[in-house]
Each structure stands twice: as structure tokens, then as C-alpha cells.
C-alpha positions as CSV (number, residue, x, y, z in Angstrom):
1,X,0.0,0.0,0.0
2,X,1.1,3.4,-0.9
3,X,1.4,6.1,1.7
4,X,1.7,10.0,1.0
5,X,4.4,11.8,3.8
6,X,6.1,14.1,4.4
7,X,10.2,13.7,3.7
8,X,12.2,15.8,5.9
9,X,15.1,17.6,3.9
10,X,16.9,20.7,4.3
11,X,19.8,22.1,6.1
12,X,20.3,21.3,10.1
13,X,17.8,24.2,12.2
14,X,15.8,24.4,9.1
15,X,13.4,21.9,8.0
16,X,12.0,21.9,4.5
17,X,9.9,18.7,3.5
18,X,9.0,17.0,0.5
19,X,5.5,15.3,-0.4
20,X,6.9,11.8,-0.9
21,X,4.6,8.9,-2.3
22,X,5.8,5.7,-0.8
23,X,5.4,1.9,0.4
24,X,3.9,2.5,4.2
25,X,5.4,-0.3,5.6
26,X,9.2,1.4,5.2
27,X,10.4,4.2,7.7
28,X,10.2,7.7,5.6
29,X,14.0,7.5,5.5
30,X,14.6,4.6,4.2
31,X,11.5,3.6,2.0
32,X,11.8,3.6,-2.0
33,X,10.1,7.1,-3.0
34,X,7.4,6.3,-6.2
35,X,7.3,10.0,-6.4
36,X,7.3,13.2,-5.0
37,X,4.0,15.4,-5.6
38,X,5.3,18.3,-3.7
39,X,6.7,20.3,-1.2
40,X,6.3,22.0,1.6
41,X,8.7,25.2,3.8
42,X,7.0,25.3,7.2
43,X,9.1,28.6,8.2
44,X,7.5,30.5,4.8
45,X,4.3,28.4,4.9
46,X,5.2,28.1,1.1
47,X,3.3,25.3,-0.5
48,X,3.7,23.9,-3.9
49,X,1.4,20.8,-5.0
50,X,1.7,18.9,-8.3
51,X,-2.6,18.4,-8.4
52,X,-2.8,16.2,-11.4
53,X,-0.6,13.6,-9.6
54,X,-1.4,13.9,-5.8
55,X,-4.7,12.9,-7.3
56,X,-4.1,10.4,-9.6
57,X,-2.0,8.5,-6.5
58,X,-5.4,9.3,-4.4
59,X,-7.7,8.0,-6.5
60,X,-5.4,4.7,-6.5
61,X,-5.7,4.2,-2.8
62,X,-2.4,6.1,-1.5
63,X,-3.3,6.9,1.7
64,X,-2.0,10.4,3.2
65,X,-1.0,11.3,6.8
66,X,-3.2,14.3,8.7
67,X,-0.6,17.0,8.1
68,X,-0.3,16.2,4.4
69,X,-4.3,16.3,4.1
70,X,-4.8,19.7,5.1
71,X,-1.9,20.4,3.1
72,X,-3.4,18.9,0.1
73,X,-6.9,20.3,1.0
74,X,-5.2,24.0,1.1
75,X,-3.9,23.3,-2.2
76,X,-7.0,21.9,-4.0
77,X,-6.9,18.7,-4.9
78,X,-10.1,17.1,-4.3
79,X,-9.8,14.3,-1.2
80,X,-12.2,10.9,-1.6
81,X,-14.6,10.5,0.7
82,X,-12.9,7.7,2.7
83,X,-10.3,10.2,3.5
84,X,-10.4,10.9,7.4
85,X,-9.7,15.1,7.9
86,X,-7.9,15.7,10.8
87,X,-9.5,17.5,13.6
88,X,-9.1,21.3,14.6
89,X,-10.1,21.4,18.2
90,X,-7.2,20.3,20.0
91,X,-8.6,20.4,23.6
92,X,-6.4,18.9,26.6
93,X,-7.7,16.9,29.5
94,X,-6.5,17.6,32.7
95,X,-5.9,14.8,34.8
96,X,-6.1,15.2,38.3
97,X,-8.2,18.6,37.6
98,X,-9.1,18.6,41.3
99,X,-5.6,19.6,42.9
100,X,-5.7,22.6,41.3
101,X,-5.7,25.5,43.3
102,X,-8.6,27.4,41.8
103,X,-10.5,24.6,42.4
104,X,-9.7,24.5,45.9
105,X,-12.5,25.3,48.6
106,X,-11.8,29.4,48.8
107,X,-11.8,28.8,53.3
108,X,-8.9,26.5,53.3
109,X,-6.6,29.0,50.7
110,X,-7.4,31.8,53.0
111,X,-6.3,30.0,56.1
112,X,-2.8,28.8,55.1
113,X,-2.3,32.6,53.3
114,X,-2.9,34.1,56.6
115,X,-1.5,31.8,59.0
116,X,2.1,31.9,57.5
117,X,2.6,36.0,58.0
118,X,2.0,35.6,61.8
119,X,3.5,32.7,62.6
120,X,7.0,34.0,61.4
121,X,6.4,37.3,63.2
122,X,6.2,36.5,66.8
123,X,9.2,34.2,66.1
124,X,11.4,37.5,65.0
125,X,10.9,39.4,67.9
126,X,11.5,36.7,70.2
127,X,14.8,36.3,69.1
128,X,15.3,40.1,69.1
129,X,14.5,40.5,72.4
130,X,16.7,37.5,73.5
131,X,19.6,39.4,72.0
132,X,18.8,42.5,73.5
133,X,18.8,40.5,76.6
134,X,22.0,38.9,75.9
135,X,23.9,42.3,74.8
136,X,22.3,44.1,78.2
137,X,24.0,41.0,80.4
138,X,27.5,41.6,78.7
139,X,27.5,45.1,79.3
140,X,26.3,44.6,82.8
């Protein structure tokens, strides 16, 4: 079965990729290249489709990856209907959403806020007036 990827090319820092039609079951690397349709500069956004045979290679069952369907969508080349289109809302599940602090019972925030300020205080000038105590012994 043929697969259409993308083929990562281009200098080190700066990715270009090419629209490679190829057997799926071989790493993009490695696999024998049928033929390239395209190309695609991610820094420019610059796209440049051959339509005619993209879709000749679709119509024959050559299945493409999500990032190379909306680039072929973008470009025009009309998708079969067995095509799947990737999905645009990308919407992230938080896990353990309750040990968040916002959604925290608003009492027990309040309480360890205001019970750290004093605490530290009365500590301070304890050990202030111990060294005033200590100094006023010396000189005595």
C-alpha cells in the first residue's frame, strides 16, 4: 500500500519537506520514493502541489498522513470521501483537575495565606529580644 508523507530535507535548524509517495510499511528514510508530488517550507508556509498527480496517486488508494491532508486540502486537490480530515479542536484533558488551586475550597486557601505572615512574626521578635537581653547582660 502506498502512503503520502512528508520527507524531511533541508539544512540542520531548518526543515524543509517533500511530499513523498511511498510503500507505508518502510520508515520515511529509508522507504523507496514512487514519487514526489510536492513540497512543503513550514518557516514561509510556502506550499507547492503537483494536483494532477497527488490525485491520480489518491484516486489509486495512496493513503496520506493528517498534516499532508490539510496540506493537500489547502492546495485543492479534491480528497475521496474515505479520506479521514484531521480535527481542529485540540482540547487537553487535565488529569487530576481537582488539585488545582482554583478549584480548591476558597476557606482552606485563606487559612494557610494568613496563618504563614503571623506565625513567622512572633518568632522575630523573640529572638530580638533574646539578643537584647543577651547584649544588656555583657555590658552589665
Amino acid at each position: 500500500m502506498l502512503a503520502i508523507r512528508l520527507q524531511r530535507v533541508g539544512r540542520k535548524g531548518y526543515a524543509t519537506y517533500r511530499l513523498a509517495v511511498q510503500e507505508s510499511q518502510r520508515h520515511p528514510s529509508s522507504g523507496r520514493v514512487v514519487s514526489y508530488v510536492g513540497s512543503y517550507n513550514p518557516h514561509t508556509k510556502d506550499v507547492t502541489v503537483k494536483v494532477e498527480e497527488a490525485q491520480k496517486f489518491l484516486d489509486n488508494g495512496a493513503q496520506p498522513t493528517p498534516r499532508v491532508v490539510k496540506l493537500l486540502k489547502d492546495a485543492g486537490v479534491k480528497l475521496p470521501s474515505w479520506v479521514v480530515e484531521p480535527t481542529t479542536d485540540k482540547t487537553k484533558t487535565i488529569r487530576h483537575s481537582d488539585k488545582l488551586r482554583k478549584n480548591q475550597p476558597a476557606s482552606e486557601v485563606e487559612e494557610v495565606v494568613t496563618e504563614a505572615p503571623v506565625a513567622e512574626e512572633p518568632a522575630v521578635e523573640a529572638e530580638v529580644a533574646a539578643e537584647e537581653a543577651a547584649t544588656d547582660e555583657i555590658e552589665a
